[in-house]
Steps between C-alpha positions, in 0.01 A plus 500: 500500500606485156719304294746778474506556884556158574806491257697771682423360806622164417827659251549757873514144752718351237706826486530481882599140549766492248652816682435284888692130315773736412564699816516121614723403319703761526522496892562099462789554194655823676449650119729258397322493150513867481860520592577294261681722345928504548787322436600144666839425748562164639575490907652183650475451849563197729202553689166736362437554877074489424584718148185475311406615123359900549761586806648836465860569318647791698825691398624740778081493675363613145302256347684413126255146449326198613603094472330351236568148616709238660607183464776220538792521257760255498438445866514869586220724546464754249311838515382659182543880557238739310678798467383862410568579157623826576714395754846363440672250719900547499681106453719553822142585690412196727175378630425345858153409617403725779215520762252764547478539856451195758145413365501662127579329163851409369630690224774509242720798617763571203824734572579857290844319326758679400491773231686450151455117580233442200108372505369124555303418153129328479564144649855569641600304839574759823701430758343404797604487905295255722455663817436338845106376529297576747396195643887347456569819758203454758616131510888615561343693774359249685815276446683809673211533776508095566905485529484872727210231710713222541802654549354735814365151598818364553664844698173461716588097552863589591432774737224319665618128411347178667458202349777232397696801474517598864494865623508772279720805466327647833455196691919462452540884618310386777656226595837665448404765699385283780834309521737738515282727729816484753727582214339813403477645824826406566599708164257819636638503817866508323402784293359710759824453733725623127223799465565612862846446471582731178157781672787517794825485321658160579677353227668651201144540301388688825781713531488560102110558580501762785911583539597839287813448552512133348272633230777751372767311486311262301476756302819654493612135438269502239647829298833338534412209327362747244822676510713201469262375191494832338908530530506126418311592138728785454759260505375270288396767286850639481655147502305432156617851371825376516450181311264650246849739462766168516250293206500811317874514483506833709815576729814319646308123573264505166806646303714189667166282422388602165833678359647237223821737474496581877508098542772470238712744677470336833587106363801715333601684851443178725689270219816748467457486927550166480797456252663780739406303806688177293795717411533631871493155622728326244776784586458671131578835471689788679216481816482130486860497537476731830225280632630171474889537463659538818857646354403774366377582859853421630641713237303804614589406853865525433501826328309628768791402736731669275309848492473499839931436538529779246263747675671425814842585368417870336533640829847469495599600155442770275195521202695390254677284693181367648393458150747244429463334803162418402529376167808312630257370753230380259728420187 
């Protein structure tokens, strides 16, 4: 072998394990040398959840970056985001650390945004949302599971009690049941003799049961009581027709009611009513005169004797004669 062989064999093994130390380190870095390449957004979460530098930034499933690193920042933990440089990141856009399935890797999982709401810069802060871990829910589980236990523990222990308790739910039923054993019958035998008793008509259920008769005059009674209601709201219904016409000052009671003038004129009849009334009584006037002065009743009397002289007399004398007699009569 010559000199020149053994070169190219040695420059070819050289070749090849330069090539196998960087597939390495590629499969141990998850290219994170290679992917160098982006711009930088700062995540902080309460809790990383397991987040380790090389994870996967996704934005709506798609793959947009990788975390460069973490770390504790003013006792927070903080996420360095390595984001596609073609790939802008709107500033309302949030990011929540999510899981890939049961078993697979978490993930940075970063929302669309909203459009017209601008691009985070190199080094900008996002907006993050802690979301419920894993574990945290497995343990609230079997918090849920353990108080579900002990509280089907404690139905089972008062149905089946024992103890310093005494009997349980049951063993009460039982005992209940045992003691008033009599009673029960007694109750059974009472509601068999009632079942008979309205199956053959006794009673007024019976007869309302298995009498037609009975049955249609409960009915009939029944449609006058419907009658009587339905007249009843007719009523009613007229009766607040009427006042719905007396509040709006319609006819002879809301004209009375609601009237100014019409009131006026009735204080103006009922007070000249009463100064009449006064007059009559105090003897003023021509008709409180009649009523209250008994001479003037005399006075009539009188000439009423005299007429009846004077008629009387015309038999016997002539009309003009007669005439005179009369007025000699009254005058």
């Amino acid at each position: 072998m010559t000199n020149a062989q053994m070169s190219a064999r040695v420059g070819l093994f050289f070749i090849l394990g330069v090539a196998l130390i960087w597939v390495t380190f590629e499969a141990l870095t998850s290219g994170q040398v290679r992917r160098d390449r982006g711009y930088r957004l700062i995540a902080h979460f309460t809790n990383l959840k397991e987040l380790k530098a090389g994870d996967e930034v996704r934005m709506a499933g798609v793959k947009v970056g990788t975390i460069a690193e973490t770390r504790l920042a003013s006792r927070q933990a903080e996420a360095v985001l390595l984001i596609n440089p073609k790939v802008q990141i709107a500033q309302d856009s949030v990011a929540t650390i999510a899981m890939a399935g049961l078993l697979g890797a978490n993930y940075v999982s970063l929302d669309m945004g909203t459009v017209g709401s601008g691009f985070l810069q190199p080094e900008n802060q996002i907006r993050t949302v802690d979301t419920p871990d894993l574990n945290a829910i497995v343990s609230q589980i079997g918090d849920i599971g353990k108080k579900i236990d002990d509280a089907l523990s404690q139905f089972t222990g008062a149905l089946s009690g024992g103890g310093k308790d005494g009997p349980g739910l049951i063993g009460k039923l039982d005992k209940l049941v045992d003691e008033n054993s009599a009673r029960i019958g007694q109750i059974t035998s009472d509601l068999r003799d009632i079942t008979n008793k309205v199956n053959t008509g006794q009673g007024t259920l019976g007869k309302l049961v298995n009498d037609t008769a009975a049955y249609d005059s409960l009915v009939a009674a029944l449609g006058d009581i419907r009658g009587a209601a339905t007249d009843a709201k007719t009523f009613i219904t007229n009766t607040q027709g009427i006042i719905d016409q007396v509040k709006s000052g319609k006819g002879t009671l809301g004209t009375l009611i609601y009237d100014e003038e019409a009131a006026r004129n009735i204080k103006v009849v009922s007070n000249n009513l009463r100064i009449l009334s006064e007059k009559l009584t105090t003897g003023e006037g021509t008709l409180g005169k009649l009523i209250n002065d008994d001479s003037l009743f005399k006075e009539a009397q009188g000439v009423m004797r005299k007429v009846d002289r004077a008629v009387d007399g015309l038999s016997d004398q002539g009309p003009i004669t007669a005439v005179g007699v009369v007025a000699g009569a009254l005058f």
